[in-house]
C-alpha positions as CSV (number, residue, x, y, z in Angstrom):
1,X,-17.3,-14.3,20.3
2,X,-14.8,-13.4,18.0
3,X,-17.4,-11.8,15.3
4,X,-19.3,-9.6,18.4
5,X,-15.6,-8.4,18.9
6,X,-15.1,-7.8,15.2
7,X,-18.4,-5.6,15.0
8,X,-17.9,-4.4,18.5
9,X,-14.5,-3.0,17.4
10,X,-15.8,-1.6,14.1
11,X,-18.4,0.2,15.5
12,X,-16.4,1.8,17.7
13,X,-14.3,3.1,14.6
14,X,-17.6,4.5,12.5
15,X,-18.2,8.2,11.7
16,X,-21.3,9.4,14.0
17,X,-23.4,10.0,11.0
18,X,-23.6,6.5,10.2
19,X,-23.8,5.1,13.4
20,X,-27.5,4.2,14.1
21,X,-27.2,2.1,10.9
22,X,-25.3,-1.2,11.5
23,X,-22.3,-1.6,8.9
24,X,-22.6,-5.0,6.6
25,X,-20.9,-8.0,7.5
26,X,-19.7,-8.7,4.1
27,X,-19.1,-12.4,3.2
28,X,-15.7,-13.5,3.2
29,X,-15.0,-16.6,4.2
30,X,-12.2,-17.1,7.2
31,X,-11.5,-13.9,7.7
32,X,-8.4,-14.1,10.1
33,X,-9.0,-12.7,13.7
34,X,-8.8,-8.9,14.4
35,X,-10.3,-8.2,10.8
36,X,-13.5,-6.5,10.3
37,X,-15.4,-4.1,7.5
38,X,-13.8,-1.2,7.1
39,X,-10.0,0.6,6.5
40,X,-7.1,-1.6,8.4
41,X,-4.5,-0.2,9.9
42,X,-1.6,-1.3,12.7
43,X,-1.8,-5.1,13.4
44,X,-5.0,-5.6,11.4
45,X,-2.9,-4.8,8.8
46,X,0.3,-6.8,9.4
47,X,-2.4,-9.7,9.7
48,X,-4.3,-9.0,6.6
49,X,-1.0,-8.9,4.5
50,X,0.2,-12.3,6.2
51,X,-2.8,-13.9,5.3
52,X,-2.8,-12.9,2.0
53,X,0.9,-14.1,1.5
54,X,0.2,-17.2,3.5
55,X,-3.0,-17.8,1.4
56,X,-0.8,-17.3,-1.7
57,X,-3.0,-14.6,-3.3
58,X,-1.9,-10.5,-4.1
59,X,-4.3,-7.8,-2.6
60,X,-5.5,-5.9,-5.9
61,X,-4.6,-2.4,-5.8
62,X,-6.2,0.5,-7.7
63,X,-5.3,3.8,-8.5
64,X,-8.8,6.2,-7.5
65,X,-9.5,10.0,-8.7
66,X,-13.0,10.8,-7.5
67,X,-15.7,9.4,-5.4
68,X,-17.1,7.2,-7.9
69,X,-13.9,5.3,-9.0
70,X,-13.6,4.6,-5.1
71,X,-17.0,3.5,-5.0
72,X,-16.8,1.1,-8.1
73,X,-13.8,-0.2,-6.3
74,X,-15.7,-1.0,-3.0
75,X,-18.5,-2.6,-5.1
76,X,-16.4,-4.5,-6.8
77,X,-14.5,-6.0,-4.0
78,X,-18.1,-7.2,-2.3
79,X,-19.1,-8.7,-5.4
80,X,-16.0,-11.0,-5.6
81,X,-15.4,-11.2,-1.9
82,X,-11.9,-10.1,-1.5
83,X,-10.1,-7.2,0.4
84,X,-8.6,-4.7,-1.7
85,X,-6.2,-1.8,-1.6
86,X,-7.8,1.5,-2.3
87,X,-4.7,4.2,-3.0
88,X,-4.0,7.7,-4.2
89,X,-1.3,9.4,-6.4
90,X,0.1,13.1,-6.0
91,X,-1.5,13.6,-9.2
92,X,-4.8,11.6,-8.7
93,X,-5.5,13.6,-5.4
94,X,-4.8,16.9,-6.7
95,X,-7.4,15.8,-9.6
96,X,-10.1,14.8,-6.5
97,X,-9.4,18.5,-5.3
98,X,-10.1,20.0,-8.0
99,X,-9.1,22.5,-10.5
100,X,-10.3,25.3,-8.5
101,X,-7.8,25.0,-5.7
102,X,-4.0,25.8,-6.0
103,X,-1.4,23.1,-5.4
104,X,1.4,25.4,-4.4
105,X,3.5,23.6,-1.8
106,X,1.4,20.3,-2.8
107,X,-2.0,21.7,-0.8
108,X,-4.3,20.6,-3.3
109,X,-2.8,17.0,-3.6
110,X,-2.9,17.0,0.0
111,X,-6.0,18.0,0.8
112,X,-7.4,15.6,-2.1
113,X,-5.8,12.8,-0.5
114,X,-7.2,13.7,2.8
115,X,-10.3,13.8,1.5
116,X,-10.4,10.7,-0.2
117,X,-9.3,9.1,3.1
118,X,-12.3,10.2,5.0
119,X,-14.9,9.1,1.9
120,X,-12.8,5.6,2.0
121,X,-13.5,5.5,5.5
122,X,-16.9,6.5,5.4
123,X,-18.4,4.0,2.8
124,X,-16.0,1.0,3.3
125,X,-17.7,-0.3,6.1
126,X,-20.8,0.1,4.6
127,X,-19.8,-2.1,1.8
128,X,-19.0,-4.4,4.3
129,X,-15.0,-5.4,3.1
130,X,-11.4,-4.6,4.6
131,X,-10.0,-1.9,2.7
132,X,-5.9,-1.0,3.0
133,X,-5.7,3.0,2.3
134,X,-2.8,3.8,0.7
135,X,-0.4,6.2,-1.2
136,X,1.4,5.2,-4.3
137,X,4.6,6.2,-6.0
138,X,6.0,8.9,-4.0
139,X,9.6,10.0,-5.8
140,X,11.9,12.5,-3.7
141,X,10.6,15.4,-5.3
142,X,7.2,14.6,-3.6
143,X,8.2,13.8,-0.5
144,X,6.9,17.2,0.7
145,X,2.9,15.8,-0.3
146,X,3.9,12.7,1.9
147,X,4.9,15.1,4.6
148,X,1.9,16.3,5.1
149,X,0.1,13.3,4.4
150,X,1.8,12.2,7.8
151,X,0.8,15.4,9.9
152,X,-2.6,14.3,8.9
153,X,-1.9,10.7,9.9
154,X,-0.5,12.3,13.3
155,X,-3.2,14.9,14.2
156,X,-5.8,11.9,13.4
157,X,-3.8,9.8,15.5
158,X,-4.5,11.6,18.6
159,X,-7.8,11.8,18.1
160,X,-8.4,8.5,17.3
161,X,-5.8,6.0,18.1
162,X,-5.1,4.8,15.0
163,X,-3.5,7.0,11.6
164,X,-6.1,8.2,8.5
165,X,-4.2,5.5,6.2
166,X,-2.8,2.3,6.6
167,X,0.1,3.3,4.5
168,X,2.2,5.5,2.4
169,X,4.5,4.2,-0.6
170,X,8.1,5.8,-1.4
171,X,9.7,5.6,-4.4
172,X,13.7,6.3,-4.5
173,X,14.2,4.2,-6.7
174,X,16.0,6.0,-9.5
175,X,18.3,7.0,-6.0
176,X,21.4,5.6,-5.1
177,X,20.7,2.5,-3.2
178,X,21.9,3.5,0.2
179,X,19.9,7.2,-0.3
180,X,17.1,5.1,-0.7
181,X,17.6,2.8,2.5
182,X,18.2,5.8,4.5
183,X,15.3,8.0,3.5
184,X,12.8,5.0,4.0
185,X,14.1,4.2,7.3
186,X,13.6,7.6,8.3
187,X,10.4,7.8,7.5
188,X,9.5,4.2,8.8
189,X,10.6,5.5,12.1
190,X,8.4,8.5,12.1
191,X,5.3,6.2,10.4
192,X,6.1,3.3,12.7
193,X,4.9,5.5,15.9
194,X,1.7,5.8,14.7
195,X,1.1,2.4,13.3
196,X,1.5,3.3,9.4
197,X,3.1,0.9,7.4
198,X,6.2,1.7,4.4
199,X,5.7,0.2,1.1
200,X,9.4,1.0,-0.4
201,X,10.9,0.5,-3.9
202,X,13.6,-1.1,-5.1
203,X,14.7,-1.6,-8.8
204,X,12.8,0.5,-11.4
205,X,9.1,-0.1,-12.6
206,X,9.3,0.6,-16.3
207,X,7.3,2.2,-18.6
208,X,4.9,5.1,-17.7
209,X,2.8,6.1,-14.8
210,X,1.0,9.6,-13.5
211,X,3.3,11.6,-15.6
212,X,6.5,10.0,-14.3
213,X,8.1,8.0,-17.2
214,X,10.9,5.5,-17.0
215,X,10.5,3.8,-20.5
216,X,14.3,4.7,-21.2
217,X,15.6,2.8,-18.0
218,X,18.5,0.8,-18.2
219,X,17.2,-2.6,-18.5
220,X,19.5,-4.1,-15.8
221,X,17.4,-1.8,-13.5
222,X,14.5,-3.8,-13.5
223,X,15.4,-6.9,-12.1
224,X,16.4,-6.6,-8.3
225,X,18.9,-8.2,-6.9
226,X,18.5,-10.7,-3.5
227,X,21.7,-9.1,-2.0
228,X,19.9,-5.3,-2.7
229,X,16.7,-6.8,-1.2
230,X,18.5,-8.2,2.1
231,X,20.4,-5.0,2.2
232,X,16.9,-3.1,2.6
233,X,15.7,-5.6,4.6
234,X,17.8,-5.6,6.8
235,X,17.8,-2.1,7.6
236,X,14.3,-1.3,7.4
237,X,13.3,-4.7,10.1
238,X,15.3,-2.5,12.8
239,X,13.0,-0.3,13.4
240,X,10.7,-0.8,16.5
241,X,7.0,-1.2,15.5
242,X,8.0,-1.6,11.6
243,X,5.6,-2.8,9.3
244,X,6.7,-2.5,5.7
245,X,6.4,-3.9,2.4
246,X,8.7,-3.9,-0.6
247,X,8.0,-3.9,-4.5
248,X,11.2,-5.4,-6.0
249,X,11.8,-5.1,-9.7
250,X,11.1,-8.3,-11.6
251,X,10.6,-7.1,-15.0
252,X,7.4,-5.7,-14.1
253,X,6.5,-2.4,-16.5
254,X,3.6,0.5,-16.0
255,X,0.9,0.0,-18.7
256,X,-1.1,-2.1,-20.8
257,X,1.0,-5.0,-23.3
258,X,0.6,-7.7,-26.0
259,X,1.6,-10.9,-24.6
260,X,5.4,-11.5,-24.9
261,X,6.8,-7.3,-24.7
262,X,7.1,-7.6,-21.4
263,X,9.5,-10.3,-19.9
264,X,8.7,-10.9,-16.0
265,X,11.4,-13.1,-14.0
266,X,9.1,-13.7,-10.7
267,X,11.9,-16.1,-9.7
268,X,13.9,-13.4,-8.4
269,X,11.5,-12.9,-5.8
270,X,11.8,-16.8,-4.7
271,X,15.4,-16.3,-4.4
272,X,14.8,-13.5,-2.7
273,X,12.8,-15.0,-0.2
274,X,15.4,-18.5,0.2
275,X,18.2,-15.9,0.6
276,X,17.0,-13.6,2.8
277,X,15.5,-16.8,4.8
278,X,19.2,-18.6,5.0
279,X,20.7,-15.2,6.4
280,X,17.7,-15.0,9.1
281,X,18.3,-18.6,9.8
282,X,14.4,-19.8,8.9
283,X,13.1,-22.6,8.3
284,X,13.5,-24.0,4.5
285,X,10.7,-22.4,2.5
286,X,10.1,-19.4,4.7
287,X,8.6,-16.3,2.7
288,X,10.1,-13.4,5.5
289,X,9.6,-10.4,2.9
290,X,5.9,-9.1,1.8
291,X,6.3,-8.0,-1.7
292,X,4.8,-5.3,-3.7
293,X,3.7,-6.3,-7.8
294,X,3.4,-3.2,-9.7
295,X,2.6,-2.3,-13.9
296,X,1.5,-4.7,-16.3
297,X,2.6,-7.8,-18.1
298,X,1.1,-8.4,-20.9
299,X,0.5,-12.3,-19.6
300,X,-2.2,-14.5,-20.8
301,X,-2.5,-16.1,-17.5
């Protein structure tokens, strides 16, 4: 029963071009209920990520600029069986635009995004995989491209009953800490009402990513601390219909490393989790908070 549902709900989802040809099953085994092929979104998300952290494995994430990159992703993820997160920068989705349109006002980086979305949606459930379609690193100065990322999610929304992505990422993390609560809980209240899901940052991610470098940071600012983490816990869990993720600083730096130049303190995650676990009164060895990993490390294992 629970695989007719599964391909009874994802057929309902398909683009009419494709939908006298069944979608592939795909091959994963003990996929959790309310998962099927295709881009997850609302509670099939929430489940998706709470399998994975229950499961005790991280959802790869990649970074796409064209059709092909997305494609070699979706192949990719069949081959070795696993759901992945498909995502765009401001600067990756302008690229999938084009050169020949302008970006004034972030339109090209919009509409690239957009685009993106809609050949994501298209061809994931034809690869036969759950796919999370996402935004990356979104600082304050381009919050206007996530703005209109999120009309798009809205005016899909009432067509369809579910947003274009399954979430948006914002970076304020070189922001004062409270700035940064505030402006993602904002935005987690607008997202929330159409089922899209926060990834938010706190700490800095080091080294260098799509033209945004923080190799000078202060190295205190890459290890979060638990009290930070509760702090924006805390605020962001208070909003109705919330689903959010957080990518704490443990060390973790943008780009490719010799073992040993980078030095990662995962533990601060654990503590994380036991403290934030203790103030919500849970049960020893409760993991309330979905974290993020971004950059490189370097490690051998």
């Amino acid at each position: 029963r629970r695989a007719a549902t599964a391909r009874r709900a994802t057929a309902e989802k398909r683009f009419p071009i494709l939908s006298s040809r069944p979608a592939s099953e795909g091959s994963l085994p003990n996929l959790p209920e309310g998962i099927a092929p295709g881009v997850v979104t609302g509670k099939s998300l929430e489940i998706l990520l709470e399998w994975a952290k229950q499961k005790g494995f991280a959802i790869p994430a990649v970074n796409c600029v064209s059709t092909s990159s997305i494609n070699a992703c979706l192949e990719a993820a069949r081959k070795m069986d696993s759901p992945i997160i498909i995502q765009f920068s401001s600067g990756g989705a302008q690229f999938y635009a084009g050169k020949g349109l302008d970006n004034k006002e972030f339109h090209a980086a919009i509409a690239g995004a957009v685009a993106g979305a809609y050949h994501v949606r298209a061809m994931a459930e034809q690869y036969g995989i759950p796919v999370i379609l996402h935004t990356d690193h979104c600082a304050k100065d381009l919050l206007p491209w996530l703005d209109g990322l999120l009309s798009a999610n809205e005016r899909y929304f009432e067509r369809h009953g579910e947003p274009l992505f399954s979430s948006h990422m914002i970076d304020l993390s070189p922001e004062p800490l409270e700035e940064n609560i505030e402006l993602c809980t904002k935005y987690l209240e607008r997202m929330a009402k159409m089922n899209v899901g926060l990834e938010m940052e706190l700490g800095i991610t080091g080294g260098e990513e799509d033209g945004v470098s923080n190799e000078d940071a202060n190295p205190d600012d890459l290890y979060s601390k638990p009290e930070e983490i509760w702090q924006a816990y805390q605020a962001l869990a208070k909003v109705p219909n919330g689903n959010f993720t957080i990518a704490a600083a443990f060390g973790n730096v943008h780009g490719v490393y010799q073992p040993g130049n980078v030095k990662l303190d995962p533990k601060i995650l654990g503590k994380a989790q036991k403290y934030i676990s203790e103030k919500l009164g849970l049960p020893e060895g409760s993991k309330p908070v979905k974290f993020v990993f971004h950059g490189g490390s370097g490690s051998e294992k």
